[in-house]
N, C-alpha and C positions, 0 to 999 in steps of 0.2 A: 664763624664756624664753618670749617669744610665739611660738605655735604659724605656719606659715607657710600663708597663705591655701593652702585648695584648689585646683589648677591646673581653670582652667573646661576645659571640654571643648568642642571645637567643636561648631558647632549639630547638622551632620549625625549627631555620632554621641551627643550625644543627643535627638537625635528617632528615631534606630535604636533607642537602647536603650526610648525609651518603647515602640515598637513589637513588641520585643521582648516587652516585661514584659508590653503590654497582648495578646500573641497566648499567653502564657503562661497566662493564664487564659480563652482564648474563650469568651465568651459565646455570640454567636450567626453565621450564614455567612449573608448576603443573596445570595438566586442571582437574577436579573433574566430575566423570560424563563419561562413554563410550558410553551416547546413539546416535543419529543421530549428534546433533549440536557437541556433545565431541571428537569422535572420529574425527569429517571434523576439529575442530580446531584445536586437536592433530597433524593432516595430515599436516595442512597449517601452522603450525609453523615448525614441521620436516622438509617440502616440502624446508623453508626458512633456516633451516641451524640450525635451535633452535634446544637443546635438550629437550625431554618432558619425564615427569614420569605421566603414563595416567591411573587413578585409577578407579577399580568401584566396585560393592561387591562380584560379581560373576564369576570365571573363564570362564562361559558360553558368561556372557557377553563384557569379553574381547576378547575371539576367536572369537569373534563374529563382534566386534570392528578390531581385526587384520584383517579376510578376508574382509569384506566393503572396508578398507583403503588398502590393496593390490588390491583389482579390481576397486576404483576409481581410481586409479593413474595410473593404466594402459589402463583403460577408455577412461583418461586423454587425454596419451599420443597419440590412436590410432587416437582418433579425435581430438587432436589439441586446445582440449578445453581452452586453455590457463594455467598460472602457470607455474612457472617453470619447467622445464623437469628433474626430478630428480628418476635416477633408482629406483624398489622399492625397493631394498634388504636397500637401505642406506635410503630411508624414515621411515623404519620399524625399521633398527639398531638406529637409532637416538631417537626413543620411549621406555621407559622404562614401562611396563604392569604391574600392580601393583595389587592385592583387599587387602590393608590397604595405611594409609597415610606416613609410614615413611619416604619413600624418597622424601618426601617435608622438610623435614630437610634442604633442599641444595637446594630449589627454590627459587628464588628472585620473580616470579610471579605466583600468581594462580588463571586461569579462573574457575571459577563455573556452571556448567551445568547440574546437580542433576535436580531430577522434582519438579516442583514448587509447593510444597507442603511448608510450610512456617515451621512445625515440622523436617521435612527432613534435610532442609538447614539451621535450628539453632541447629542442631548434628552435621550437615557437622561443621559449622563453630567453634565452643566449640572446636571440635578436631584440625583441620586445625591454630589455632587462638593459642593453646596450642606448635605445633610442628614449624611452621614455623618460621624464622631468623624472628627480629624487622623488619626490613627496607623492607619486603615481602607486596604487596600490592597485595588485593582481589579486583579481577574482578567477579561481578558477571553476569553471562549469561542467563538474566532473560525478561520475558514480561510483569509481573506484579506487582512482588514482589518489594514494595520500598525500597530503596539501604539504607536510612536513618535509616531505621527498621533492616537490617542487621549490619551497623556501629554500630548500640545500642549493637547490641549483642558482641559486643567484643573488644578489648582491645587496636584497633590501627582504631578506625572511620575515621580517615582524610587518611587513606591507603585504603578506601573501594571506588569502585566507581564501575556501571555499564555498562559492555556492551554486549550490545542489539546485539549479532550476529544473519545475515539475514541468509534464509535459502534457496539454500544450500549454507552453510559455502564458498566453493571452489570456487564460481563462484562471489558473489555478492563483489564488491568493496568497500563497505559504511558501516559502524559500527557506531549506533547509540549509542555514550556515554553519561552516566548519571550522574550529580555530585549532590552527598548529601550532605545533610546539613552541614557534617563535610569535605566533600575531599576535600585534600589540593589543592591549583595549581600545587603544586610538583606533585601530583598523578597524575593529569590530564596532566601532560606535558612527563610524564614517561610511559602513559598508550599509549598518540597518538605517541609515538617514538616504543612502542614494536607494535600498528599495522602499522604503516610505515614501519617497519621490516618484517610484517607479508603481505607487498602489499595492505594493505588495509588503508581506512581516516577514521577517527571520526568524526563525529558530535556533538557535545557537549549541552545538553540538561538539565535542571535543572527539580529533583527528585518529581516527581507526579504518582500516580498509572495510568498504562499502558505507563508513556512519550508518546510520538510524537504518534511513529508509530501503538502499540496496541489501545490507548486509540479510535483511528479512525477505525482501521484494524477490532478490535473484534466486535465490532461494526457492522460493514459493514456484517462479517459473521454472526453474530448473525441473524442481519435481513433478509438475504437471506436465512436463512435458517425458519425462519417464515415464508417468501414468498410460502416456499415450503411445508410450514407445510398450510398454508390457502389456497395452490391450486391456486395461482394467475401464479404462471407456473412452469413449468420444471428444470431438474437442467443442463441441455442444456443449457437452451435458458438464465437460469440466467445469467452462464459465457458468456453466447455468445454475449449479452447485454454488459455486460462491455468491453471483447475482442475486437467488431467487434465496438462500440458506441465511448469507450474511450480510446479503441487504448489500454488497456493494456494488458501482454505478458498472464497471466493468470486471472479465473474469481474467486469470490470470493469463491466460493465453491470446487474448484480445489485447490487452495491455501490451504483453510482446510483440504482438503486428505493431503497434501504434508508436512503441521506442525504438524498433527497430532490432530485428536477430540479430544480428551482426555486433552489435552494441553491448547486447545480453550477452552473446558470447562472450566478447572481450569481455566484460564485468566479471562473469563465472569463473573467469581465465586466472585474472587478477584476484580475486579473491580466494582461488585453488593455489597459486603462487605464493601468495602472503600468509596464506595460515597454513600451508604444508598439512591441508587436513583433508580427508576424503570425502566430507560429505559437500563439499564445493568439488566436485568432478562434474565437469562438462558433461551431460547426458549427450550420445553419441547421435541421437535423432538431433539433436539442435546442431548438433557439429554439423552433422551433413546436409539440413536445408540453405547452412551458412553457404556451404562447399558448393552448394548447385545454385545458388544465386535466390537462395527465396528468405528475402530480408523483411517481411511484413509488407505493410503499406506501402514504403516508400520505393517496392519493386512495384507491388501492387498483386503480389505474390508469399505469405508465409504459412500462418497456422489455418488459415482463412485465404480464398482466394478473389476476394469481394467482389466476384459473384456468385456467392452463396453457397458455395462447396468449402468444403475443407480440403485445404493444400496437403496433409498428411494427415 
């Protein structure tokens, strides 16, 4: 008796199952991007044993990326901050520092953390889309940018999906994940296994400009900072109100130092573009600390000038 051919399998599920197989053994996580978020998720995949090739366009900006991620981990360790406890000589030997993309040739996953600027991250992608194995699935690490609109642009959409990393990377547990129009369940099953790897859950959210958390978050800042533009109070008493009222850890204008104006902006921006509605209108105080260079923290200069005055 001849045996009865094998019933083929349709393409999509095995191009899942390759992807499967080939996330079963990962190699290595391309994160795109050394700024604040890049470098902390760089950190916390190295931290977890991942190897990472962590690219950005400027040797400035990787040195720059190396010491951050050598003095949070040792930060880390003095106070106990939680994460693993892992020396840093071996968090740092486990990063590969890059300014081009090639050694994404040999990553099975790549976070995206480039600035949301929507021309930026359809370069990143052309290139990245061009070099990476098939079965490589795009994370991208965005607040406003819809993941759907990234899938278009390139040649494997049901491998694209979003996640939303809180800030800072090292500490928050919850990864708000976003699936586009095209991501598979493959992806979404292969994305919550590499952050359960990475210590951290997904949330799984379906693909709307800002999802969950900006679409409320920007918002919030946006209007507090009108508060402050019409003089109805302080940028104290704003956080101090929600601090001290709703029990949260930070207030909403503190949280903007901390993500960075510029970021907010863009967010605001993007989400005033997509829904063609005006209660996403850039409040013109955030426009103009943008405009003078006072970006929060990471100037060391926004709503707060940390030392103890208010920047506006």
């Amino acid at each position: 008796m001849t045996a009865a051919p094998a019933k083929a399998r349709p393409e999509d599920e095995r191009n899942d199952n390759g992807m499967e197989e080939n996330m079963e053994a990962l190699r290595a996580v391309g994160v795109a991007g050394a700024g604040v978020m890049g470098r902390e998720v760089a950190q916390v995949l190295s931290q977890h044993g991942l190897r990472v090739v962590l690219v950005d366009v400027s040797e400035e900006a990787l040195d720059g990326a190396r010491r951050a991620i050598e003095q949070k981990v040792r930060f880390q360790r003095l106070l106990g901050a939680g994460g693993p406890e892992v020396p840093v000589a071996e968090v740092l030997e486990r990063i590969t520092f890059a300014t081009d993309y090639s050694g994404f040739t040999e990553v099975d996953f790549v976070i995206e953390n480039v600035t949301e600027d929507w021309e930026t991250k359809r370069r990143v992608y052309e290139e990245i889309d061009r070099l990476c194995p098939e079965h490589a699935v795009f994370a991208v690490n965005t607040s406003c940018i819809p993941i759907t609109k990234v899938g278009g642009a390139v040649s494997r959409p049901d491998r694209v999906i979003g996640t939303h990393f809180m800030n800072p990377v090292t500490q928050k547990p919850v990864v708000e994940v976003i699936r586009g129009h095209h991501t598979s369940e493959a992806t979404i099953a292969t994305t919550q296994r590499l952050l359960a790897a990475m210590g951290k859950e997904g949330i799984v959210v379906n693909d709307a400009p800002g999802f969950v958390s900006n679409r409320v978050l920007m918002l919030t800042i946006n209007e507090a900072a009108f508060l402050l533009q019409d003089g109805v109070s302080t940028v104290e008493d704003v956080d101090r109100i929600f601090k001290t009222c709703f029990g949260h850890t930070m207030g909403p204008l503190e949280t903007a130092d901390l993500i960075g104006l510029d970021t907010i902006l863009l967010s605001i921006e993007g989400l005033y573009e997509s829904f063609a509605d005006s209660k996403y209108r850039p409040c013109p105080l955030l426009q103009r600390m943008v405009h003078a260079g006072l970006h929060g923290r990471k100037s060391g200069h926004g709503f707060y000038d940390y030392g103890g005055r208010p920047a506006a």
